[in-house]
PLY file of the C-alpha trace (Angstrom):
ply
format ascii 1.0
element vertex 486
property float x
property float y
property float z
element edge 485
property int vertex1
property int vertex2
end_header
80.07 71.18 205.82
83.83 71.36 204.74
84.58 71.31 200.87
87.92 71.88 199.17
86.83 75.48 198.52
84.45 75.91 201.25
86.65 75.18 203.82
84.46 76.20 207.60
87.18 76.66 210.38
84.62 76.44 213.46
85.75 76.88 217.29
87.13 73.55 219.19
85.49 74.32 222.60
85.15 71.68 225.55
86.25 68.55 223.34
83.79 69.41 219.83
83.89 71.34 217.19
80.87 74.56 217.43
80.29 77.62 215.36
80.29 81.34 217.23
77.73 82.29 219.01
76.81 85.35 217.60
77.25 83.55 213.94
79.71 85.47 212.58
82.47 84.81 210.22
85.63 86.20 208.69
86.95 85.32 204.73
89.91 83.23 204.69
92.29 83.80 201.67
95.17 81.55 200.06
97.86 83.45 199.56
99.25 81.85 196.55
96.16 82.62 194.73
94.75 85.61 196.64
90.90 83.47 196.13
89.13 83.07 199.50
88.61 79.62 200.37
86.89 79.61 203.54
85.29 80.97 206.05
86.72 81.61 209.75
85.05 81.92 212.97
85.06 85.28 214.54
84.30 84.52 218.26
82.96 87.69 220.39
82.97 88.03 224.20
79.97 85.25 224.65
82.08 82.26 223.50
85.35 83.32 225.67
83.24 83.35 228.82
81.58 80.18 227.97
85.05 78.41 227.08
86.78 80.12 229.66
83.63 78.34 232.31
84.63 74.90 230.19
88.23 75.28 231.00
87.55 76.50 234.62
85.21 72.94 235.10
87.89 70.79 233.47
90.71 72.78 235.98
89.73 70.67 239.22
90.70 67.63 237.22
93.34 68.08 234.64
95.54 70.21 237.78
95.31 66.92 240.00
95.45 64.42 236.43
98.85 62.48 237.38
101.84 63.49 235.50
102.34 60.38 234.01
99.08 60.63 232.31
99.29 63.96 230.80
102.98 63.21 230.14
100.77 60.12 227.95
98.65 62.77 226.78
101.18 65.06 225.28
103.20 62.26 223.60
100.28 60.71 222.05
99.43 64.29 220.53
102.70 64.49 219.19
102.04 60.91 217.54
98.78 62.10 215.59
100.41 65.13 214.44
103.30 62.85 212.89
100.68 60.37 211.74
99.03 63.44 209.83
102.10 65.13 208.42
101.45 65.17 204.99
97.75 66.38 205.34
99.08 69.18 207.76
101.83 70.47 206.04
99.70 70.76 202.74
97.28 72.71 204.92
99.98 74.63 205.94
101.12 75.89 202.69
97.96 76.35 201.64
96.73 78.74 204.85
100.58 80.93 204.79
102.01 80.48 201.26
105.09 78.74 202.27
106.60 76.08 200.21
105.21 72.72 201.22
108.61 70.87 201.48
109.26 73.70 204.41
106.12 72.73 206.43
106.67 69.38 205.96
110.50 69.03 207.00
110.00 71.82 209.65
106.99 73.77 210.92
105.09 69.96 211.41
107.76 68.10 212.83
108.61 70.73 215.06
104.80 71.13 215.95
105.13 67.30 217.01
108.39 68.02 218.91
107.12 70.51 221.35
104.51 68.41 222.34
106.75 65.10 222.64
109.74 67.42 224.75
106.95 68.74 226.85
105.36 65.52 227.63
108.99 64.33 228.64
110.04 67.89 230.52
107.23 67.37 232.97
108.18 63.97 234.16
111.62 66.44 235.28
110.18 69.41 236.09
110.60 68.74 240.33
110.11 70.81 243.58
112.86 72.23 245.32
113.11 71.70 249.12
115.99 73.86 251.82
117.08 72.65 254.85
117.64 75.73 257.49
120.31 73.71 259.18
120.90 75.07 263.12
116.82 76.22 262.90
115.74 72.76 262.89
113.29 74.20 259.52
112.36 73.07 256.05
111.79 74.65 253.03
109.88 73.33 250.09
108.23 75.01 247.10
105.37 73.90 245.03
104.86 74.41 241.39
101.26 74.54 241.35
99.46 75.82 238.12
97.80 78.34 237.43
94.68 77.82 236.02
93.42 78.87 232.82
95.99 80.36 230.73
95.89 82.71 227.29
98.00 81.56 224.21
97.67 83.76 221.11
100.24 82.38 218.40
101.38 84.66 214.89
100.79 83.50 211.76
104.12 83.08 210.47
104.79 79.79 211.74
101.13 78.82 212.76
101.49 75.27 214.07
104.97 75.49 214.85
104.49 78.39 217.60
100.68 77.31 218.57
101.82 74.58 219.98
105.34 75.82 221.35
102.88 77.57 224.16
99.76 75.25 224.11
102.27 72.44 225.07
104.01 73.71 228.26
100.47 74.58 229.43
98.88 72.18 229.53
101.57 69.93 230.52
101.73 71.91 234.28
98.10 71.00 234.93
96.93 74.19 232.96
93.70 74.65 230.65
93.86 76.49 228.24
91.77 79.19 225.72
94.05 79.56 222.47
93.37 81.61 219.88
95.85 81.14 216.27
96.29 84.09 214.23
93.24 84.38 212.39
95.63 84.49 208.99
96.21 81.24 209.40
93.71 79.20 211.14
93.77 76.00 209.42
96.15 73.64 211.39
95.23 74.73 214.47
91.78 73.68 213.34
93.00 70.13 212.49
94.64 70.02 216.18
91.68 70.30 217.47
90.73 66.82 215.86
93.74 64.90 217.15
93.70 66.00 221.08
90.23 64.57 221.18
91.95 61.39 219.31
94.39 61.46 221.77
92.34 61.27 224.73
92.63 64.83 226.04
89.17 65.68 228.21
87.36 68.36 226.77
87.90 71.74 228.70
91.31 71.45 228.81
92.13 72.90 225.62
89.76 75.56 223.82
90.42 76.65 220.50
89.01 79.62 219.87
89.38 81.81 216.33
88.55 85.67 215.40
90.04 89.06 215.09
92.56 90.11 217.39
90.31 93.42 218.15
87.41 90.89 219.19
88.86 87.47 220.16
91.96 88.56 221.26
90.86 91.22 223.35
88.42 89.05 225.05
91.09 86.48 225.88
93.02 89.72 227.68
89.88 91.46 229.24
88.54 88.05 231.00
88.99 88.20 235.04
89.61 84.18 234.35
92.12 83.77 232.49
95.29 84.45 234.73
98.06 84.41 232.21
98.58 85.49 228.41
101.63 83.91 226.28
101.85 85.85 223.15
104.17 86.31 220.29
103.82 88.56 217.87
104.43 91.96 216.60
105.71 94.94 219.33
102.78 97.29 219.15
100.39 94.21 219.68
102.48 93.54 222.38
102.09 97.35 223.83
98.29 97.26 223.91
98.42 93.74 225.61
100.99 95.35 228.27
98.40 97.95 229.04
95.36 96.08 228.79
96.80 92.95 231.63
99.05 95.07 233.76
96.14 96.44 235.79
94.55 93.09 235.68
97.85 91.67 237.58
98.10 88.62 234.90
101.25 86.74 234.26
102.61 88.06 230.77
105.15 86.39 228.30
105.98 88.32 225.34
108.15 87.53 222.31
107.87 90.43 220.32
109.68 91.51 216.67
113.52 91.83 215.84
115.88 93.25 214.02
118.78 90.63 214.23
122.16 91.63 212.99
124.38 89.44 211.15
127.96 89.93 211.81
130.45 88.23 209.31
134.61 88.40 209.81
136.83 87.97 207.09
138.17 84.54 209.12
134.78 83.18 209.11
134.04 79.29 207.05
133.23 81.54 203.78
131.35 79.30 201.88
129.18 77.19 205.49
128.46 81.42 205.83
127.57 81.90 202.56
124.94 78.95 202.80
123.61 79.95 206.06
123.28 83.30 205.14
120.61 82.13 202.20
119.10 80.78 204.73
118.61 83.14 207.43
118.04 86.01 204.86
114.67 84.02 203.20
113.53 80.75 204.83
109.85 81.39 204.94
109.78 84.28 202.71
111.69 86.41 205.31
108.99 85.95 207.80
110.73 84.69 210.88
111.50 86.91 214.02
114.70 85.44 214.07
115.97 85.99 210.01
119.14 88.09 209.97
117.62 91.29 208.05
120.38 93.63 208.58
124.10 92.12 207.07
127.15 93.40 207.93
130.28 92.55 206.69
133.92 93.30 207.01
134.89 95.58 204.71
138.06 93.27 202.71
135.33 90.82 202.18
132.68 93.10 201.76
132.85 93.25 197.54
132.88 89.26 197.30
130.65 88.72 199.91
127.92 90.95 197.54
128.61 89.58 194.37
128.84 86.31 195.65
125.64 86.47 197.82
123.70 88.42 194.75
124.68 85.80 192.66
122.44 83.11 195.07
120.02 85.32 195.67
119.37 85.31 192.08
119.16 81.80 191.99
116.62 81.09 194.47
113.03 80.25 192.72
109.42 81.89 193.49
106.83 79.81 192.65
103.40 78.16 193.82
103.76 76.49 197.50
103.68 73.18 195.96
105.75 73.11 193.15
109.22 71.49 194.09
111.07 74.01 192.88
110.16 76.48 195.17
112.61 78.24 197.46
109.89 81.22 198.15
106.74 80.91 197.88
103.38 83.67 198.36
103.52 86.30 201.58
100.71 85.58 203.68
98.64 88.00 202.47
98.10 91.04 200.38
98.44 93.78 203.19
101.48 92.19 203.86
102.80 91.84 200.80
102.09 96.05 200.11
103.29 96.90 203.62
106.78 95.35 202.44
106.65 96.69 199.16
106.59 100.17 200.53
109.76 99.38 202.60
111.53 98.62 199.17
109.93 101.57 197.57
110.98 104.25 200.26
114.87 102.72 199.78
116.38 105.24 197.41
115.25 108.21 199.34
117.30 107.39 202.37
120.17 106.35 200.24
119.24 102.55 199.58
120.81 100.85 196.60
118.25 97.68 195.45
120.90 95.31 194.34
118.69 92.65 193.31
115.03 91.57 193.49
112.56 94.09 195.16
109.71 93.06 192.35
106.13 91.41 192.89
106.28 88.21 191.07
103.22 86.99 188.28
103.08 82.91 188.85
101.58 81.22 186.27
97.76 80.42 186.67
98.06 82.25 190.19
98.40 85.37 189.26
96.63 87.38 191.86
98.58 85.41 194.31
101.13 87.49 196.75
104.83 86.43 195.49
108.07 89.18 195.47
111.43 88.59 194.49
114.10 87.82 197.20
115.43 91.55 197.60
119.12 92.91 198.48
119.26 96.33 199.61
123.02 98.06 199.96
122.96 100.38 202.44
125.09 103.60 203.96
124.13 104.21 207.24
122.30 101.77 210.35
119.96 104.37 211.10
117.86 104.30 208.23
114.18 102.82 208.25
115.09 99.89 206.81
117.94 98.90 209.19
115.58 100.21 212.45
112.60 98.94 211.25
110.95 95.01 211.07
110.29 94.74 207.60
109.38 90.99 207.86
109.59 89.91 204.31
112.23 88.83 201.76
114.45 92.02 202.29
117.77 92.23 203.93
120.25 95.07 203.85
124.24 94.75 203.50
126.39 97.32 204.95
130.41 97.31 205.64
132.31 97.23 208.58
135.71 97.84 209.75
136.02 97.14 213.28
134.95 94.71 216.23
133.92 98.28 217.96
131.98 99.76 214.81
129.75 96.58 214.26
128.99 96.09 217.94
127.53 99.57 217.90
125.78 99.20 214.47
124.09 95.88 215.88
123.02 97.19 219.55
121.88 100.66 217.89
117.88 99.10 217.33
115.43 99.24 219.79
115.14 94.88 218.94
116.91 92.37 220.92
115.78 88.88 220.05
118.61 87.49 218.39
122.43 87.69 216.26
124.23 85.74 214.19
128.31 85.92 214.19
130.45 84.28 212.05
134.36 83.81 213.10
136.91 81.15 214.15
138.52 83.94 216.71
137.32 82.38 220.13
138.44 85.69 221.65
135.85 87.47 219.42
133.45 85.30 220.24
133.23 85.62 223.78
133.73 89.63 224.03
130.64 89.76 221.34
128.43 87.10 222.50
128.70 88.76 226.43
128.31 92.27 224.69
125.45 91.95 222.05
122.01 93.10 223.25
119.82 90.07 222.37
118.58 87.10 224.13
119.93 84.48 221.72
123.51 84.26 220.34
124.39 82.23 217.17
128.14 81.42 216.79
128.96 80.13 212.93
125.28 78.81 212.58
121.49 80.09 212.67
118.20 78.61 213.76
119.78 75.62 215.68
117.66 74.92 218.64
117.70 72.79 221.76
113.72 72.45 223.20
116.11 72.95 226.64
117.65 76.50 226.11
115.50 80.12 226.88
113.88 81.59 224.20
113.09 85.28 224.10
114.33 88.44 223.68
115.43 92.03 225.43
114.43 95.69 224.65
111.39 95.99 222.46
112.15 92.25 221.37
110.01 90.64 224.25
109.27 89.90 228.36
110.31 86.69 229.58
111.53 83.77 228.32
109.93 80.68 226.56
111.22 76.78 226.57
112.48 74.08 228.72
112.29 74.78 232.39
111.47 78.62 231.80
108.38 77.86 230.41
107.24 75.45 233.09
108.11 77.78 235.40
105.67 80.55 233.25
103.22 78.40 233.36
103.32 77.93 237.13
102.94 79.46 240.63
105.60 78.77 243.39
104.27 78.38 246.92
106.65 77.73 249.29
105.96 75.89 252.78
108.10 76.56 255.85
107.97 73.85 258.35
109.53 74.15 261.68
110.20 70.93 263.58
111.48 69.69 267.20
0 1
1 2
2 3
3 4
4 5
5 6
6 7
7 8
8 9
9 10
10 11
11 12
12 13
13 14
14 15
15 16
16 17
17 18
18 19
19 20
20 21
21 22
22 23
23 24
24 25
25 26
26 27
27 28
28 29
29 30
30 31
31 32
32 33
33 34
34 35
35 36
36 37
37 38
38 39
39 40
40 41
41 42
42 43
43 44
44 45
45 46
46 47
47 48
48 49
49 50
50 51
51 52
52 53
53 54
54 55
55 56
56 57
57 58
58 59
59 60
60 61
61 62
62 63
63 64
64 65
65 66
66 67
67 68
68 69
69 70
70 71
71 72
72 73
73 74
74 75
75 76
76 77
77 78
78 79
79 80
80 81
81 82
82 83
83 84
84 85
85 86
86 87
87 88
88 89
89 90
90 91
91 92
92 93
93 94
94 95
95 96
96 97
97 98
98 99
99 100
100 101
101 102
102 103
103 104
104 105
105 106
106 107
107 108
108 109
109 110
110 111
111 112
112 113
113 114
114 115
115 116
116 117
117 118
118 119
119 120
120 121
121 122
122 123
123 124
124 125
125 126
126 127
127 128
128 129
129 130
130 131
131 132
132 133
133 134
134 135
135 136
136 137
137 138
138 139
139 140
140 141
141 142
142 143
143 144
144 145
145 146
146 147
147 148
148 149
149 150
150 151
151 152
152 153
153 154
154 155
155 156
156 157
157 158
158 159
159 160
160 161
161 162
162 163
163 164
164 165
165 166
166 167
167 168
168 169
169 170
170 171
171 172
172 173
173 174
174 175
175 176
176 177
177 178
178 179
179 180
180 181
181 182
182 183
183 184
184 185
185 186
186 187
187 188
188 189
189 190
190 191
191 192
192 193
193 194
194 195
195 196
196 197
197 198
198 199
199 200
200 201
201 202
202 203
203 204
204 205
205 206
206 207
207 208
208 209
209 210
210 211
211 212
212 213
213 214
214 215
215 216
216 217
217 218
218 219
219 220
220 221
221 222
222 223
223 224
224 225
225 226
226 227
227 228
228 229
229 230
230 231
231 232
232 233
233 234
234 235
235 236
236 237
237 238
238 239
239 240
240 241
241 242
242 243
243 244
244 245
245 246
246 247
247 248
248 249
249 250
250 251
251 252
252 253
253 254
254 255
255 256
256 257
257 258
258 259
259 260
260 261
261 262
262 263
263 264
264 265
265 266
266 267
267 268
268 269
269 270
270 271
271 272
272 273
273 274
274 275
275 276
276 277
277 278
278 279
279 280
280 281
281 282
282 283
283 284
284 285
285 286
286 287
287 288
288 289
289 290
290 291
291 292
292 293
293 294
294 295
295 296
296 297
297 298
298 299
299 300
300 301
301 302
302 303
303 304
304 305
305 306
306 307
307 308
308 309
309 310
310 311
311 312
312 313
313 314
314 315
315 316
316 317
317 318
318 319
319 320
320 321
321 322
322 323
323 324
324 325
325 326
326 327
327 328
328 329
329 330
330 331
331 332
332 333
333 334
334 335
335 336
336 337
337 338
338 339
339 340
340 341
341 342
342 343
343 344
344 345
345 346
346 347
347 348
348 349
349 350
350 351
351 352
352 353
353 354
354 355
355 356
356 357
357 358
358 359
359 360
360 361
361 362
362 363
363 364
364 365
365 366
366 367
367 368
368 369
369 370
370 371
371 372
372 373
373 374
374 375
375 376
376 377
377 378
378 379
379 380
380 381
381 382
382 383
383 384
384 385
385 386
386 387
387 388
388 389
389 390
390 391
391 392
392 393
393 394
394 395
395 396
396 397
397 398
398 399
399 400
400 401
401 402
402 403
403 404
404 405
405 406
406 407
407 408
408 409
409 410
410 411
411 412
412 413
413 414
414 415
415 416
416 417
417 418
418 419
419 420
420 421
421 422
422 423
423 424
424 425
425 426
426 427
427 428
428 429
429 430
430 431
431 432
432 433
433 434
434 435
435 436
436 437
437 438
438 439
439 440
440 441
441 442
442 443
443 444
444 445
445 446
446 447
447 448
448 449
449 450
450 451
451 452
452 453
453 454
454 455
455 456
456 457
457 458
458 459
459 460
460 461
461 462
462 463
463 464
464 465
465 466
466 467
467 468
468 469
469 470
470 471
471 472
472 473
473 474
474 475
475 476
476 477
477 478
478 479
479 480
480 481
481 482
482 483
483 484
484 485
């Protein structure tokens, strides 16, 4: 059925691989060459009640499985997603437009970590029991789970994020209906292919694809499915606020941001500098966590720009799989104009483009989505494009000059997922880190994560928190049993 160009992403429901019901499909498009080059399930209503009845049957048995054997489960997942990490990250690329090299050192490894932490967490994850000493009582609390849970990933990090909330699931005894972003569907089509390799019984994990209007508000709208995990953007996360709080279901949201990042004059200039690259563009700006919104103490403020200009500059757009490519395609063409009208809009609230803020003609792709890395000098934090996500290749730089001025520019933003400070002041530090509103603190680095720590944000950022424990504990009920004894 499947040819290079004909590519058929088909549901993964109860253990094989099934078209929709109602036959209906959706165009899938390569961003790097803006050509469609496959077609996409678009499930309706019909198939989540009959995968949501699958994962229901396959409950009684995967909630009483032993955790040693799903803990065997999960790790032998992780093992056929690092067996197949060439073939994934090339699908990667292909499906998002980001470079290959970045899939394949990142987004797949890290798709095969979550699975292999999981499948260890579990084995940890333990009941808690209280002695009521002088009442002659006990206390213990069961983590039981709850049944069949919702995961709907984004599409900016497809694998990478499916499986950071397909994992935890299904680890606590869970089934599960996921649906990927229907952007990009492609890996989470492949995963389908090595559960069943790895032995997981069919039920447990449903993979179902289609519009977010359609699949997506089935997923919410089913009296089954007890829990929804989501990330994705804020007003998504709204309408799914509405739509489950009358239904009483267990929500986790990790929404947008608008991270600041703070640099001192005392700050490791050139291990900032670096970083900074980094956080500004790694996957063509399209992280929730990418410090869009510089600021900068003012005596460094005029080397900092050139400086950081200068790199920006540097860094190549070209086709995924070329080598030399630093950026490569925004995920789609709606995208790609939605940012473009962020850089357009700059000068009338006082934005100077320092560098970049052009689409980008590759070579034999030229219908493919690719801008420039853009730099946008800016005079005041309340502008659009210091309030709102822009998601793309665009950051703004603004000067500081005080610890009070910058705390105020970075907590004035209805976001609070993360911030990035850079200083050798341990003082600083600590007053900033216990003052900024977000739920993750970087201190002289960026993106360095430990599978252990909470993951989520405050304010418009998110609800909950994801990872280690705290996810376990999402994806669980505690009962607790009171025994009196003589």
């Amino acid at each position: 059925m499947n040819t290079q160009d004909n590519i058929i992403i088909q549901n993964y429901s109860n253990g094989s691989y099934k078209n929709p019901q109602s036959n209906a499909w959706i165009d899938n498009y390569e961003p790097a060459s803006g050509k469609v080059y496959g077609k996409i399930a678009n499930s309706n209503a019909q198939d989540i009640q009959e995968a949501t009845a699958f994962a229901k049957a396959a409950f009684t048995t995967w909630s009483t499985t032993t955790i040693d054997e799903r803990s065997r489960i999960l790790l032998k997942i992780a093992d056929g997603i690092e067996n197949r990490l060439q073939e994934l990250a090339e699908a990667e690329s292909r499906d998002n437009g980001k470079p290959v090299s970045l899939a394949k050192n990142v987004d797949i490894p890290r798709a095969a970590s979550n699975f292999r932490f999981f499948g260890h967490a579990i084995t940890q994850f333990a009941s808690e029991s209280h002695e009521s000493v002088g009442l002659q009582a006990i206390n213990f609390t069961l983590r039981k789970p709850i049944g069949v849970v919702g995961c709907i990933s984004p599409w900016n990090l497809p694998l990478y994020l499916f499986t950071w909330k397909i994992a935890p699931a299904i680890a606590a005894g869970n089934c599960v209906i996921a649906k990927p972003s229907e952007v990009t569907p492609m890996t989470a089509f492949l995963l389908g292919e090595i559960c069943t390799e790895a032995g997981l019984p069919p039920g447990v994990l449903n993979i179902m694809h289609g519009l977010g209007t359609t699949t997506g508000q089935a997923i919410l709208e089913h009296p089954e499915i007890k829990a929804i995990s989501f990330t994705g953007g804020t007003k998504t996360g709204e309408h799914i606020a509405r739509t489950c709080a009358p239904k009483f279901k267990k929500l986790s949201l990790e929404l947008g941001g608008k991270n600041p990042n703070i640099i001192f004059t005392d700050c490791d200039y050139d291990l900032m500098l670096n970083t900074t690259i980094r956080s500004s563009f790694a996957n063509q700006g399209q992280i929730c966590l990418c410090g869009s919104r510089i600021f900068v103490e003012r005596p460094l403020y005029e080397k900092f720009k050139k400086d950081f200009i200068t790199r920006v500059k540097g860094l190549t757009v070209a086709h995924p799989a070329s080598a030399k490519a630093k950026l490569g395609a925004l995920v789609s063409k709606s995208h790609l104009e939605k940012v473009q009208s962020y850089i357009a809009q700059a000068p009338e609230e006082g934005g100077i483009i320092l560098c970049g803020g052009n689409q980008v003609i590759v070579e034999g792709y030229e219908n493919g989505y690719y801008l420039e890395p853009t730099v946008i000098e800016v005079q005041s934090n309340s502008c659009k494009l210091n309030q709102e996500e822009i998601f793309g290749p665009v950051v703004t730089i603004m000067p500081f000059d005080t610890e009070e001025d910058v705390l105020s520019y970075a907590n004035d933003v209805t976001y609070g997922l993360s911030a990035t400070l850079w200083t050798k002041d341990i003082d600083r530090t600590m007053r900033m880190s216990n003052t900024l509103q977000a739920g993750i603190v970087w201190v002289n680095t960026w993106m360095m994560r430990d599978l252990r720590t909470p993951f989520g944000g405050v304010k418009a950022s998110g609800v909950g928190r994801e990872g280690g424990f705290e996810a376990l504990r999402f994806c669980t009920e505690p009962k607790n049993v009171c025994i009196k004894y003589t």
